[in-house]
N, C-alpha and C positions, 0 to 999 in steps of 0.2 A: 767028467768034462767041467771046465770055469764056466760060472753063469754069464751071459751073453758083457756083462758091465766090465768082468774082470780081462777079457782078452782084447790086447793091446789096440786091435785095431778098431775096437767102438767106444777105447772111451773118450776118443776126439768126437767124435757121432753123440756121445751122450752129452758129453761139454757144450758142445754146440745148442743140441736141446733145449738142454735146461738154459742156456743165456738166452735163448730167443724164447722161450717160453715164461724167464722173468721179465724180458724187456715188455712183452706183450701185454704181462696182467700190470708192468707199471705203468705203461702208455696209457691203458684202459681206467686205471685208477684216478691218474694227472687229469685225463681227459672228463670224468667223472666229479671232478673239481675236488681229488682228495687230496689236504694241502702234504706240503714236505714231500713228495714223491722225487727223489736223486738217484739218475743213475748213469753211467759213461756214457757217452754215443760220437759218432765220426759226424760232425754236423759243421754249415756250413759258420765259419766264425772270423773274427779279427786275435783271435786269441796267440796266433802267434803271426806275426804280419805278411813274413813269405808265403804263408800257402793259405788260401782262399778255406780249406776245410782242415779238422784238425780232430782229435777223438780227445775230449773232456768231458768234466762230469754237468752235467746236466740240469736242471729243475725244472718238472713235467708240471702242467699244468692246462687247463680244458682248453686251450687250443693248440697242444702241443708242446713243445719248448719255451720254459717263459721265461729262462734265464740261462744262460753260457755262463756256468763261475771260475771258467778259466783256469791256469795254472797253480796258484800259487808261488808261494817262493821257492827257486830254486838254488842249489849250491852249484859248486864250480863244477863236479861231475856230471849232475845232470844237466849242465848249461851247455858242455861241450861234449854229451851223446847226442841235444837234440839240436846241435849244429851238425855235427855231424850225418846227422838221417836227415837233414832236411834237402838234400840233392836228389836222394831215393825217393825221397815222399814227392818234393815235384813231379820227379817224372810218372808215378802211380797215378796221382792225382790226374795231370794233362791225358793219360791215356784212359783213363773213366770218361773226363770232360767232351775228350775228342771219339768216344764208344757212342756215347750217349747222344752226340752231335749227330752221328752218323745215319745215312737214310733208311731205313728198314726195307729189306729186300719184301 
């Protein structure tokens, strides 16, 4: 029998893991005031103008997020993938915004 990491259906389960288990000891680090800590996150930003939240890379620091370093330069393909996903992404986005609105039963 494959050890539990090799069959298909856990190694999204493991992926997951391990991203929440480094985002965690880097939050702890940032937050610990240890300098340079970089990592992606879906946070709330101006970095691309249509959508209020946006997943870029980061600079953690002891109150959290100290800086959104945004895109960089793009070329003409990735300009016109992320026009493209950006009608999916509103509606994603409005339907968390409007989850989160919502009254707890």
């Amino acid at each position: 029998m494959r050890p539990l990491v090799q069959r298909p259906r856990n190694r999204l389960a493991c992926c997951h893991a391990y991203a929440a288990a480094r985002m965690a000891e880097s939050t702890l680090l940032g937050l610990n005031g240890e300098p340079n800590i970089y990592e992606c996150a879906f946070v709330q930003s101006e970095v691309v103008s249509e959508v209020p939240f946006f997943a870029t890379k980061v600079l953690l620091g002891p109150n959290g997020v100290a800086k959104v370093m945004g895109l960089g330069e793009m070329d003409a393909f990735e300009t016109a993938a992320l026009a493209a996903m950006l009608p999916q992404l509103k509606g994603e986005i409005q339907k968390g915004l409007d989850f989160t609105a919502a009254p707890k039963a």
